[in-house]
N, C-alpha and C positions, 0 to 999 in steps of 0.2 A: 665165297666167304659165308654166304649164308646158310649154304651147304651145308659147310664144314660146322657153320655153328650150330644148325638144330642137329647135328648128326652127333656132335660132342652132347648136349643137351638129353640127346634120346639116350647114350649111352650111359649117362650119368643116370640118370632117372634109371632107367634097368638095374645098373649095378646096386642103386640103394635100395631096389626091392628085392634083389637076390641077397643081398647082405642085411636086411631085414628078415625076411622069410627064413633064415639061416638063423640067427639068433631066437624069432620065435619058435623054432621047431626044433630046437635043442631040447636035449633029455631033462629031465626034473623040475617040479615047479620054480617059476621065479620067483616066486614070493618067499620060498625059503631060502634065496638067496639074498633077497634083498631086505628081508630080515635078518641078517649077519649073524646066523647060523644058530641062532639061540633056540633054546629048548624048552618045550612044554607053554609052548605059543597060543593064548585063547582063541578061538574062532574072533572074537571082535574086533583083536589086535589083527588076524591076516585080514579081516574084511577090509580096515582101516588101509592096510598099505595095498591094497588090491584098489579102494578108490583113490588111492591118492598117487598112483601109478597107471589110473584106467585098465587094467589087467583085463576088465570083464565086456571093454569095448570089443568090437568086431574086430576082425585082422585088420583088414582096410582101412578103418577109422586110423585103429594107433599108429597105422605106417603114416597116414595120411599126417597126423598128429606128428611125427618125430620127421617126418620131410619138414615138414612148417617149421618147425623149430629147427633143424638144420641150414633151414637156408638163411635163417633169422641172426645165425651164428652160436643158435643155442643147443650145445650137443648135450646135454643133460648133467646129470651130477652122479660121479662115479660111486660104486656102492660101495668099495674096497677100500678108496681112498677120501673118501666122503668130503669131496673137492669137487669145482668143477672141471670137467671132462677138458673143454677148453682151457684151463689155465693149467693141465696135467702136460698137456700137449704143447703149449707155449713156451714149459719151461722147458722141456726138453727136446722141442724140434731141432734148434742149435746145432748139439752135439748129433743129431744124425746126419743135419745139411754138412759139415764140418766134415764128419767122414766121407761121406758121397760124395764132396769137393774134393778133397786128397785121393779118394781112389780113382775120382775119375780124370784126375791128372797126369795120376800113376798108370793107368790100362792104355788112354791115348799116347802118351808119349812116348811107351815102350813098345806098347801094342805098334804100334804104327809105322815105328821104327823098327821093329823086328820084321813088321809083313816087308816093308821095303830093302833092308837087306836079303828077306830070304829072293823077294823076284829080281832082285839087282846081279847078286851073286852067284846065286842057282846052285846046281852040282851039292857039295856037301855040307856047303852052308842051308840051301835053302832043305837038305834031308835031315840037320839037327835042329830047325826051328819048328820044321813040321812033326818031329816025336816029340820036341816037348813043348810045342802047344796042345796035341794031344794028349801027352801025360799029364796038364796040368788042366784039359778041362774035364778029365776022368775023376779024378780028386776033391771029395767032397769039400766043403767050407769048414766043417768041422772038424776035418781030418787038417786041412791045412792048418785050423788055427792052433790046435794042440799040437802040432811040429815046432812050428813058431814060439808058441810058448815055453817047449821043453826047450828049446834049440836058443834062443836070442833071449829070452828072458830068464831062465832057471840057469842053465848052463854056462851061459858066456854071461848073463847078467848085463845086456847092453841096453834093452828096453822095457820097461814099466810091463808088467802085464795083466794087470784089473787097473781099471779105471781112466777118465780121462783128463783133463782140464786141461790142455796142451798139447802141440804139432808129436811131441814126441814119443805122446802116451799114444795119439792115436797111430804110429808109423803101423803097428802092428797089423791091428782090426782092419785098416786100410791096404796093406799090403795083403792080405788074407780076402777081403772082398773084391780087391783088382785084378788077383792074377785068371781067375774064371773068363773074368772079361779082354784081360789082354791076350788070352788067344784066342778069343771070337775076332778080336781087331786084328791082331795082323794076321788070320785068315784071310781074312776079306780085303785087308790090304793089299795082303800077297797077289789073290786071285784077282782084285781089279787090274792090278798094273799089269800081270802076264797076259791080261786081255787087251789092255791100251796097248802094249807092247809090238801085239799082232799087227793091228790097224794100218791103215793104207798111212795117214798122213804122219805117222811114225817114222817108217820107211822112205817117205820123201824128204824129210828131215833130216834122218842117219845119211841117205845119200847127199845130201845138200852140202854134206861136209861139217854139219854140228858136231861139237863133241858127244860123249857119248851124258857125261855129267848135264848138259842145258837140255836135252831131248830126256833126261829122267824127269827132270825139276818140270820145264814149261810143257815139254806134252804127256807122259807119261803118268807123271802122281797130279798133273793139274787132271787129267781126263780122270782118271780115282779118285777123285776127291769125293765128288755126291755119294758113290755107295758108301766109302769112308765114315762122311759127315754123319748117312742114315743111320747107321748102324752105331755110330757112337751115341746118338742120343737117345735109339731105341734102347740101347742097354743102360746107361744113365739111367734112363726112366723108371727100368726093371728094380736098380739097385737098392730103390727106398723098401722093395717087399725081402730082398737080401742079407739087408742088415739084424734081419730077427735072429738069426740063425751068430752072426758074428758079435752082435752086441751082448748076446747072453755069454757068451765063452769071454768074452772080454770084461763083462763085469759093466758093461758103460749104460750109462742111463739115459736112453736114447727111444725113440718112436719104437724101437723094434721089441727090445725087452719089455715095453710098456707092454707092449700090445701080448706077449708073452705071458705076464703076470696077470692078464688081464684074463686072458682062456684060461689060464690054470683058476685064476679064482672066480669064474664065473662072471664077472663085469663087464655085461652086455653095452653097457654104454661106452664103455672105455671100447670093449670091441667093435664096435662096430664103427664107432667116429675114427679110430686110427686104420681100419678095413678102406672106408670112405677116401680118408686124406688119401693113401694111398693106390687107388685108383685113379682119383681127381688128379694127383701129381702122374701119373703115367701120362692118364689120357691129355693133359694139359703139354704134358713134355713132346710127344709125337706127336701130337698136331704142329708146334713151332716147328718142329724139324721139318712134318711137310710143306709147310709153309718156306720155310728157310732153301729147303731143297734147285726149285726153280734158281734162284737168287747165286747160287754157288755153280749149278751145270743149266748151261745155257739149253742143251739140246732139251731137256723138261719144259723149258718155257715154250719153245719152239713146238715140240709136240704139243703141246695143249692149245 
């Protein structure tokens, strides 16, 4: 555990200096940014917001300066929206957590029921799960959402397609950020169980006279389950950097388009704190999993 903790720790500290050094080393002064864009600016006026920004400290200082104040909970005051960074993010964490909870409902329970019909079934069931879990992880997100949109929202008129405030506005954006993920799932489904399948104590089972239904259930998808589990939470994890790409086609006001508006208009604060969360929520999420891992397959504890 202690491992695990300074290793989360290091990795955390790394990423805010590369998500720092990143925003300082972007193209054009900041100071004409965080001047809101105004024209025939006196020297006195950039000096003013150069000291009142620390602009002219060293690198190291100001990282050192916006770590302290990040871990303080103070992520600055956004230049765009001239709010703090923190209360940008508060309000609209919700609506991302909301989506990432529905699609990862959506990718587990189909996912996962898909890999286990395809290694159940085999033959031409499990040859039409594997073209279109391939075809649907070849399929960009943006390309899905604009199908979805002309197809169930324009055409048949059956779901909302900008904005959210309800299970039914988000079915869309949710279904659009799930299906990438349900065929990484029931890849890995499939491919565990064909491997439990093999196994000696499989086979002393089927011969033992089990059906074939109790030797899927108690040895086959219980021996899948760990890579299962891993792989669902590694991709959960991914999904909070996912949603930029679906939130902006959907119109929804969520961490992702924040963080979108935020690179188009320059608002280094806004950028980098929703960069941060979204690491911190990765690296926070796959450590539980490995954590969790042992706990669900025995042989992990046993090797260790």
């Amino acid at each position: 555990m202690v491992r695990k903790l300074a290793g989360l720790v290091a990795t955390l500290l790394a990423t805010s200096f590369v998500i720092f050094a990143a925003s300082y080393a972007a193209p054009g002064d900041p100071v004409t940014f965080l001047a809101g864009g105004k024209e025939n600016l006196t020297p006195e006026y950039l000096a003013a917001i150069r000291a009142q920004y620390h602009l002219d400290d060293p690198f190291l200082v100001q990282y050192g300066r916006w770590l302290g104040d990040a871990v303080t909970g103070d992520l600055g005051r956004s230049t765009q929206y001239h709010d703090q960074v923190s209360d940008l993010m508060a309000a609209r964490l919700p609506s991302t957590l909301a989506l990432v909870a529905y699609a990862s409902v959506l990718f587990v329970v189909f996912g996962i029921a898909l890999g286990v019909l395809a290694a159940v079934r085999g033959g031409r069931t499990d040859s039409a799960v594997v073209a279109g879990t391939t075809f649907a992880t070849s399929v960009p997100a943006f390309v899905t959402a604009t199908v979805l949109i002309s197809l169930f929202g324009v055409q048949l008129g059956w779901f909302p397609v900008m904005g959210g405030g309800s299970l039914w506005h988000l079915t869309l954006p949710a279904v659009t950020l799930a299906l990438g993920a349900l065929a990484i799932i029931s890849r890995v489904t499939r491919q565990s169980m064909i491997e439990q399948r093999e196994l000696d104590h499989v086979s002393v089972a089927r011969a033992g006279g089990l059906s074939e239904r109790l030797i899927v259930v108690r040895h086959v998808f219980r021996g899948a389950l760990g890579p299962i589990v891993t792989m669902c939470g590694l991709v959960t994890a991914g999904m909070l950097a996912g949603t930029v790409t679906v939130e902006t086609a959907f119109g929804l006001n969520g961490i992702g388009s924040l963080l979108v508006n935020a690179i188009n208009t320059h608002d280094f604060p806004v950028t980098q704190a929703v960069l941060l969360l979204m690491v911190a929520a990765y690296i926070a999420v796959t450590t539980a999993v490995e954590l969790l891992h042992p706990l669900i397959d025995p042989r992990v504890r046993s090797r260790a």
